[in-house]
N, C-alpha and C positions, 0 to 999 in steps of 0.2 A: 525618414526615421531618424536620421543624425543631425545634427548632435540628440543624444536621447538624454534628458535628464532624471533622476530620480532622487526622492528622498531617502536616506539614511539615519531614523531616527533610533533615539538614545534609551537607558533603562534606567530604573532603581531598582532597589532588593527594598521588600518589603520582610526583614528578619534576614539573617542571612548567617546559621549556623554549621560550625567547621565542626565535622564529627571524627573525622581520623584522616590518618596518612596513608595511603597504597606504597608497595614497596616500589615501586615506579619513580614515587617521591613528589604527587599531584595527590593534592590532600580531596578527600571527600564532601560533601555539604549538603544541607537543603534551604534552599532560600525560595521565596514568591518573587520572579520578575515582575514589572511593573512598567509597560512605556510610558515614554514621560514625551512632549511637545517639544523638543529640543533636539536638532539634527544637523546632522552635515548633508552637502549635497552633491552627489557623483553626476559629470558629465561626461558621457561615453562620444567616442569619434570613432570611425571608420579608422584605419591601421594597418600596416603590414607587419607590424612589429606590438608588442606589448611595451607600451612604457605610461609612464605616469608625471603629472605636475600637482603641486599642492600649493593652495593660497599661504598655507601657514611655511613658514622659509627653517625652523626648527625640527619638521619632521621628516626623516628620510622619504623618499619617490625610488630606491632601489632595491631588488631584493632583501630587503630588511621592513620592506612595506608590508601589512597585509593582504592591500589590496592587490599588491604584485605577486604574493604568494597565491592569494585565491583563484587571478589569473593563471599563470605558469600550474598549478595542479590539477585544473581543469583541462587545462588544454596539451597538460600528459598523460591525464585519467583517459581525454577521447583518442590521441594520438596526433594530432592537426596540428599545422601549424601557424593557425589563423591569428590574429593583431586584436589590438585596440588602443586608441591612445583614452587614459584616463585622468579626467583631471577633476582634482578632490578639493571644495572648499569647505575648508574646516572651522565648523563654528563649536562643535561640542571641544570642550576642554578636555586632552589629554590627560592621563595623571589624574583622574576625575574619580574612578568606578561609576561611570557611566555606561560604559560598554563601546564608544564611539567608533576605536578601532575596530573592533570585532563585528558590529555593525554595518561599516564598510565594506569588509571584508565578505560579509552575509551577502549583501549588496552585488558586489562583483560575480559571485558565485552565480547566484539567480540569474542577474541578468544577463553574463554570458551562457549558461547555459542556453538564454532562449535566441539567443543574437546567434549565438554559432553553432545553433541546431546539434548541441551534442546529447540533444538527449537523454542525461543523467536521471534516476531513477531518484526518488525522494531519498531511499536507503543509501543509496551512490552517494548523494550530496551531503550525507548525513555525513558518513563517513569522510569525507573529504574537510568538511568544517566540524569537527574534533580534532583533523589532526591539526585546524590553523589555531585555534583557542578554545577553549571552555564554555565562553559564552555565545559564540560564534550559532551553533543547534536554533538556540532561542531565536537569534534577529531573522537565521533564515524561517524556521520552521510556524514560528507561534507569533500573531499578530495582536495581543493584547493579556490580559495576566498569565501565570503559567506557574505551577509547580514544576520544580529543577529538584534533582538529588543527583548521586553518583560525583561525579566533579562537575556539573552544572549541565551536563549533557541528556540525561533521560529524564524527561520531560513532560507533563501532565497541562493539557489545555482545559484552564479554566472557565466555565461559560458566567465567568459574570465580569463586573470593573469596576473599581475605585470610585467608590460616591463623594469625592471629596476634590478642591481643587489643590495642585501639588504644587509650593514652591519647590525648586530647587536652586540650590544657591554652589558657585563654585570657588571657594575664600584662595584665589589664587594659589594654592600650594598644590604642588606637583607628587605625585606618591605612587611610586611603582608597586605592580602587584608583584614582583618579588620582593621587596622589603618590607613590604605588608606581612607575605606569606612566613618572612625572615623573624618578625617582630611581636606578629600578636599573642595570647595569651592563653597558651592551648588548658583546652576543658571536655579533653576527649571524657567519655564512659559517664555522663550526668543523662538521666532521665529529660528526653528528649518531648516538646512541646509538639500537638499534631499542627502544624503550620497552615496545610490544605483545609483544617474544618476549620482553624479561626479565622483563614481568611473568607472562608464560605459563613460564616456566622457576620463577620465584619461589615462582607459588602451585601449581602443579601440582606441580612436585619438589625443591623446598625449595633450589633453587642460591641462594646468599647473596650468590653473587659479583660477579651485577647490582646490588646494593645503590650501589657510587658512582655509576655511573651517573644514580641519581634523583635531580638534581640540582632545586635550586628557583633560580629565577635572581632571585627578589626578595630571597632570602636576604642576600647579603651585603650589600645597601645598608640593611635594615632592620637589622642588627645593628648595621651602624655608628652609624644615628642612634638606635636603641633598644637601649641593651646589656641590659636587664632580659630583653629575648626570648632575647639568647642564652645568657643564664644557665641559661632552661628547657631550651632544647636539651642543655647541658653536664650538668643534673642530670636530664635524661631518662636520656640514654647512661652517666652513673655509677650510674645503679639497674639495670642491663641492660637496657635497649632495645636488640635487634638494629640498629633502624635512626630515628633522627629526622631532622625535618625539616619544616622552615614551610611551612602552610598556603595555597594562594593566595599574595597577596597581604602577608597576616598581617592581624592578630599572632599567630593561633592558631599551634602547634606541636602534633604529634602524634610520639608513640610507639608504635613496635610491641615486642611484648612474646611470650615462648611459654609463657608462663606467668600465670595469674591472681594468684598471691600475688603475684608480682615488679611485677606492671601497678598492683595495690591499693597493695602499699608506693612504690610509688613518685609516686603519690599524695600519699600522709601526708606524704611529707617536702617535698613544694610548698609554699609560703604558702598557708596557709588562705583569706586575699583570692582566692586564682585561683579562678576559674571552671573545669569540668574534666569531661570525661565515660570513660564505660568502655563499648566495644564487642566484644564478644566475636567470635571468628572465626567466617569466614561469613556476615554482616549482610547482610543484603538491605532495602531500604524494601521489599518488602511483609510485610513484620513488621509 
């Protein structure tokens, strides 16, 4: 069984509106996840201890990790004091709104639960990844699109997927989801768009016409203070992208595409420096 490897793959928001604050001070939202073909990859070892190594030399391996929080709460939830060494090659970009972290973290959860037989209840696990992130619910729970509301954790599995193939582009700039959360340009109390029927009108029968609708509400504060993102958007929608729009948070940007050659050229003509993936329609994580 060891080394065990598994994929950890990444998200978009397809829309992704901020509707208020909780006095908690974790703002509320509803956005459409979206997996996208772009992942990191966890290999697990036998252990007598929990610890971690990561290809990327920038990102902590100590409790400041997710994947070491995910660990450590699992195996205080069961009581045990059982190991694992984990080691994380990270190819998703940080700083992204991709979800990369929080995905890992989904990751760890899962798989120990099945490795050290603790038995966790789906509701058990639920609760355990809300308290590591917001997005965390999604990568364990829902395998391909999904309505999200509340702070990104109640969650509606959608039975259809993306007819379209997705660039995703990541223009090097790093953007924490606090200064996101810090910066963008609140529009609580406007008459709110149904997100769930246009992305069921979208991907079932190709209406285009919910496309303004998916609005990203981090959008325009990150373009202001990073114009190089909005360049990608500009040179996504001049190669034919039906439709772009940031990631999360950012800085990723994604495009939807109805064609393979249009999705690959539009590619080539990005700065070679970007980071960049291609997901064909229909993606699902259990690919």
């Amino acid at each position: 069984m060891f080394p065990l490897t598994v994929k950890a793959f990444a998200k978009i928001n397809l829309g992704l509106l901020i509707t208020g604050k909780r006095h908690d001070g974790y703002h509320t939202l509803e956005t459409i996840f979206a997996p996208i073909n772009w992942y990191d990859t966890l290999e697990f070892t036998e252990a007598y201890s929990i610890s971690m190594s990561c290809t990327n030399v920038d990102l902590p391996i100590d409790d400041n990790n997710l994947c070491i929080k995910a660990a450590k709460s699992l195996q205080q939830f069961a009581g045990i004091q059982k190991g694992i060494a984990i080691k994380l090659h990270k190819d998703v970009p940080f700083g992204a709104g991709l979800g990369g972290g929080s995905s890992d973290a989904a990751t760890v959860l899962r798989v120990l639960n099945a490795l050290w037989k603790t038995n966790a209840s789906p509701e058990e696990l639920h609760s355990l990844a809300v308290k590591l992130g917001a997005d965390v619910p999604y990568f364990l729970e829902m395998k391909g699109l999904a309505y999200a509301r509340g702070i990104g954790d109640e969650l509606d599995n959608l039975a259809f997927s993306l007819p379209y193939y997705v660039v995703t582009v990541f223009p090097e700039e790093h953007i924490s989801t606090a200064w996101a959360y810090k910066n963008f340009y609140p529009r609580f109390g406007r008459e709110l768009p149904d997100l769930k029927k246009l992305a069921s009108e979208l991907c079932l029968f190709g209406k285009k016409e919910g496309f303004p609708a998916f609005e990203n509400d981090f959008e325009q504060a990150v373009f202001d203070h990073f114009p190089a993102v909005r360049l990608v958007k500009s040179a996504l929608l001049g190669s034919g992208s039906v439709f772009s729009s940031l990631s999360g948070s950012g800085s990723a940007l994604f495009g939807l595409f109805e064609r393979k050659d249009e999705a690959v050229a539009a590619m080539k003509h990005l700065p070679e420096a970007y980071r960049m993936s291609l997901t064909p329609p229909g993606f699902s994580m259990e690919q």
